[in-house]
C-alpha positions as CSV (number, residue, x, y, z in Angstrom):
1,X,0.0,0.0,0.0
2,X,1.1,3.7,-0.9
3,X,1.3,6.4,1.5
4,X,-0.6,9.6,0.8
5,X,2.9,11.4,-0.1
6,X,3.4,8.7,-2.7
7,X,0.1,8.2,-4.2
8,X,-0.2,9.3,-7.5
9,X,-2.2,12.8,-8.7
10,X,-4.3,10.8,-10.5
11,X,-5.4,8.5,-7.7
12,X,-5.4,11.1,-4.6
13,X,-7.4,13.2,-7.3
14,X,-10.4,10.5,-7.4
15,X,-10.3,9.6,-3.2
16,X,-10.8,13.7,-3.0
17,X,-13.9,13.4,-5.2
18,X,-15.6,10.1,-3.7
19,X,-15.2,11.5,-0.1
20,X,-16.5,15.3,-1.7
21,X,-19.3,13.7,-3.3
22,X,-20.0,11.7,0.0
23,X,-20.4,14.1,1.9
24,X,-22.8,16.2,-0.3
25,X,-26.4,14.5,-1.1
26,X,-27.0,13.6,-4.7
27,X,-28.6,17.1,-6.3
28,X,-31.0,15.2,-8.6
29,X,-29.2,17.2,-11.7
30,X,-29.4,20.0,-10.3
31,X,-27.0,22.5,-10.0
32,X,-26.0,25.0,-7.0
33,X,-27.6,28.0,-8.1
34,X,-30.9,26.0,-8.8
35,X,-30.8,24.9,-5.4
36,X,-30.7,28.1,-3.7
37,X,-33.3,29.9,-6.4
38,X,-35.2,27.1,-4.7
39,X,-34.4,27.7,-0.7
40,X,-33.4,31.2,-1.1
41,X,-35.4,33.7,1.0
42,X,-35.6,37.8,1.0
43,X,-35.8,38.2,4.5
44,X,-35.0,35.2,6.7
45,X,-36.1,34.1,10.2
46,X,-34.7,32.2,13.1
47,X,-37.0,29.7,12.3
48,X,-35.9,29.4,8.8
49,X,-32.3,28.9,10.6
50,X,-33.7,26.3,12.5
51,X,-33.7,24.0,9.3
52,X,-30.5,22.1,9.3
53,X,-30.9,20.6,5.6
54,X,-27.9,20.9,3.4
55,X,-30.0,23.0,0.6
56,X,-31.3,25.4,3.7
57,X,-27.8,25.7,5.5
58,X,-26.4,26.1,1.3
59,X,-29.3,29.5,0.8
60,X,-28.1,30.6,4.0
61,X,-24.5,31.0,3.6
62,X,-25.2,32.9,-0.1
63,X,-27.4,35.0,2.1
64,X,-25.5,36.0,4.9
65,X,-22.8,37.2,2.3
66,X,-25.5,39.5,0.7
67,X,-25.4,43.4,2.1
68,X,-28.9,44.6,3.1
69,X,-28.3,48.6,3.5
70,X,-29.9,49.5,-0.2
71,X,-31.5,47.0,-2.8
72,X,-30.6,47.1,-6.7
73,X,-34.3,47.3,-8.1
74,X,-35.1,45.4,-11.8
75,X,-37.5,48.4,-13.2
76,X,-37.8,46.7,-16.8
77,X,-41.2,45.7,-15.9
78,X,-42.3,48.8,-14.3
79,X,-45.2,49.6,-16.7
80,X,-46.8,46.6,-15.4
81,X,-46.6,47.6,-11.9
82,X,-43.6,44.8,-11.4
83,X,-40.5,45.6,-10.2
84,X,-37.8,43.4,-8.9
85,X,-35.8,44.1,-5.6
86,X,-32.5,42.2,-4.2
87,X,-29.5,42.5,-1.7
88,X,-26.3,43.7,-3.1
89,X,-23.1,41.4,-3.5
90,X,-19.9,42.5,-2.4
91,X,-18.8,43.0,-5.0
92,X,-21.6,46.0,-5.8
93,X,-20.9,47.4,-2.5
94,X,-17.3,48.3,-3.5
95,X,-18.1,49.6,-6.7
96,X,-20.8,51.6,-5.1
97,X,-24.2,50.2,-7.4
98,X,-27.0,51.4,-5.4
99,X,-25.4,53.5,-3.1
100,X,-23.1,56.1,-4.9
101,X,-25.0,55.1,-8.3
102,X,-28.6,55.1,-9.3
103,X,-29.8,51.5,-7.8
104,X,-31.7,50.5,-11.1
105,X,-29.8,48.2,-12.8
106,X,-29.3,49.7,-16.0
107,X,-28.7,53.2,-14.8
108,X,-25.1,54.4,-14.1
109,X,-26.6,57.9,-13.3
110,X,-24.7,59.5,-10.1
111,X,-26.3,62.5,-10.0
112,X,-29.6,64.2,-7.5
113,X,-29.5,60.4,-5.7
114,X,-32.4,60.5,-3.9
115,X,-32.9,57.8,-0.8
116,X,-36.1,56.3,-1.0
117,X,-37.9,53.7,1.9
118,X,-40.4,51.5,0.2
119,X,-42.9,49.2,1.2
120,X,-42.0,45.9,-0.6
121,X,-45.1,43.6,-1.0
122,X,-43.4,40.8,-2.7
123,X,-44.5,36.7,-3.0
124,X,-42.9,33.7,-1.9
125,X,-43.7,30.0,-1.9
126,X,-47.3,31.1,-2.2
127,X,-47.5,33.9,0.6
128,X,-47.7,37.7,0.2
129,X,-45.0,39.3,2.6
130,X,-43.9,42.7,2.8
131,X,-40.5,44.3,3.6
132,X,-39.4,48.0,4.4
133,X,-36.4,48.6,2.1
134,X,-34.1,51.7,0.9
135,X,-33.0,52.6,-2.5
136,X,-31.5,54.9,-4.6
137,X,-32.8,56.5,-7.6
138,X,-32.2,59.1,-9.9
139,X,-34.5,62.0,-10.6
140,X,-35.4,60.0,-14.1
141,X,-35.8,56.5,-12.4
142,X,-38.0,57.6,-9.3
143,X,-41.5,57.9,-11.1
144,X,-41.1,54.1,-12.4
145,X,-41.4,53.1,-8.6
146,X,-45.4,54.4,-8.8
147,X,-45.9,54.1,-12.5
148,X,-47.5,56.9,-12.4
149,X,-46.6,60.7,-14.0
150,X,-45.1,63.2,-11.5
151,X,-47.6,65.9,-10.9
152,X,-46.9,68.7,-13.8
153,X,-45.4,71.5,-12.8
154,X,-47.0,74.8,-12.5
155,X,-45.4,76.9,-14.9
156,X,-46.1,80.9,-15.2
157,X,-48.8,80.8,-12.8
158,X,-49.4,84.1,-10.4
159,X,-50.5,83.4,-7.0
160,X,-52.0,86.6,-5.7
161,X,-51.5,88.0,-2.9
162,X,-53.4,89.7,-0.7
163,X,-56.7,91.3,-1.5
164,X,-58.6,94.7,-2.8
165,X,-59.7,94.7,1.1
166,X,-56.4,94.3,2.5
167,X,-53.4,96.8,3.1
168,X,-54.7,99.5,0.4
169,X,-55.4,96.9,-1.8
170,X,-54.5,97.0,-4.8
171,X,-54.0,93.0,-4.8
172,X,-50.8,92.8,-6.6
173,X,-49.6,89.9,-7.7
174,X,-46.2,88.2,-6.1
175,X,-44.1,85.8,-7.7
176,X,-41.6,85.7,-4.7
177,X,-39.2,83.3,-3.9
178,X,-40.9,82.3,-0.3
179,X,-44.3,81.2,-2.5
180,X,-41.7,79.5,-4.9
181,X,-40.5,77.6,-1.9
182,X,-43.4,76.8,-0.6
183,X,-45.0,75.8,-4.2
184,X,-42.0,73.4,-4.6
185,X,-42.4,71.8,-1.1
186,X,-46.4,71.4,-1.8
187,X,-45.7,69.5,-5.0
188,X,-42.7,67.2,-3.4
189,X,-45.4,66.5,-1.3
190,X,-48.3,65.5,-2.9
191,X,-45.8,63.9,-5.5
192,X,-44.3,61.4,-2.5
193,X,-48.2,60.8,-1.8
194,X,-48.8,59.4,-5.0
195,X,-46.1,57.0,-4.3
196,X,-47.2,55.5,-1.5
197,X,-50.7,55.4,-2.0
């Protein structure tokens, strides 16, 4: 008999894999990723940690690796009210995809990032869940999270101030930056409304 040292790389090369191959339960044909599409969960619990199974203990490890400060968000299907949301990989969080760059993922836009918290109502294995996550968007990627137009802006409209009763009254009219202000704030408003409604 040959000792380990001596045994050819042929022969140590086949032990390896019958004692890898031992240890892992026949996959049925399928592969890794199919496994954890099939156990993988957005938001776990401790009772999902509970499960000890090789597939469960398999989702989990690809899951802890995940970061779960911003989602990337699939907006391809927006117009049919479906958008996709996941965790970013490392290696996202070093380049900076969601958090320094517009979290759709097809936009590289960097500019105006606004932080959004959304309600995700989401389905899996048959049951309707929800989860409160943040993302990222650009100005020209925000209104694809409602589907819906952003109110139109008010262009060249007077407000008037005052009246012919008030102050000598000649009710001018004031286009002043305190009414532009407060105009902008009402319309960021009702616009963030429409999200959410």
């Amino acid at each position: 008999m040959t000792t380990r040292k001596d045994e050819p790389v042929q022969e140590r090369h086949m032990r390896l894999v019958k004692k890898y191959l031992g240890q892992r339960p026949p996959s049925d044909g399928q592969s890794e990723k199919d496994i954890i599409q099939k156990t993988y969960k957005f938001l776990r619990t401790e009772e999902d940690d509970d499960d000890e199974s090789w597939e469960n203990r398999m989702a989990k490890r690809y899951w802890d690796k995940l970061f779960k400060e911003y989602c990337l968000a699939d907006m391809t299907r927006y117009k049919e009210g479906k958008i996709g949301l996941r965790w970013r990989t490392q290696k996202e969080v070093v380049e900076g995809r969601g958090h320094f760059t517009c979290g759709n993922k097809v936009c590289t836009n960097t500019e105006d990032l606004m932080s959004w918290e959304v309600n995700f109502a989401y389905q899996e294995r048959g049951e309707r869940l929800n989860a409160l996550v943040k993302l990222r968007l650009c100005p020209d990627c925000t209104p694809k999270l409602s589907n819906r137009k952003p109110p139109r802006k008010e262009r060249g409209k007077k407000r008037r101030r005052g009246s012919d009763d008030e102050e000598g009254g000649g009710g001018e009219y004031q286009n002043g930056e305190e009414e532009e202000r407060q105009d902008r704030h009402t319309r960021e408003e009702a616009y963030l409304d429409s999200l959410f409604i």
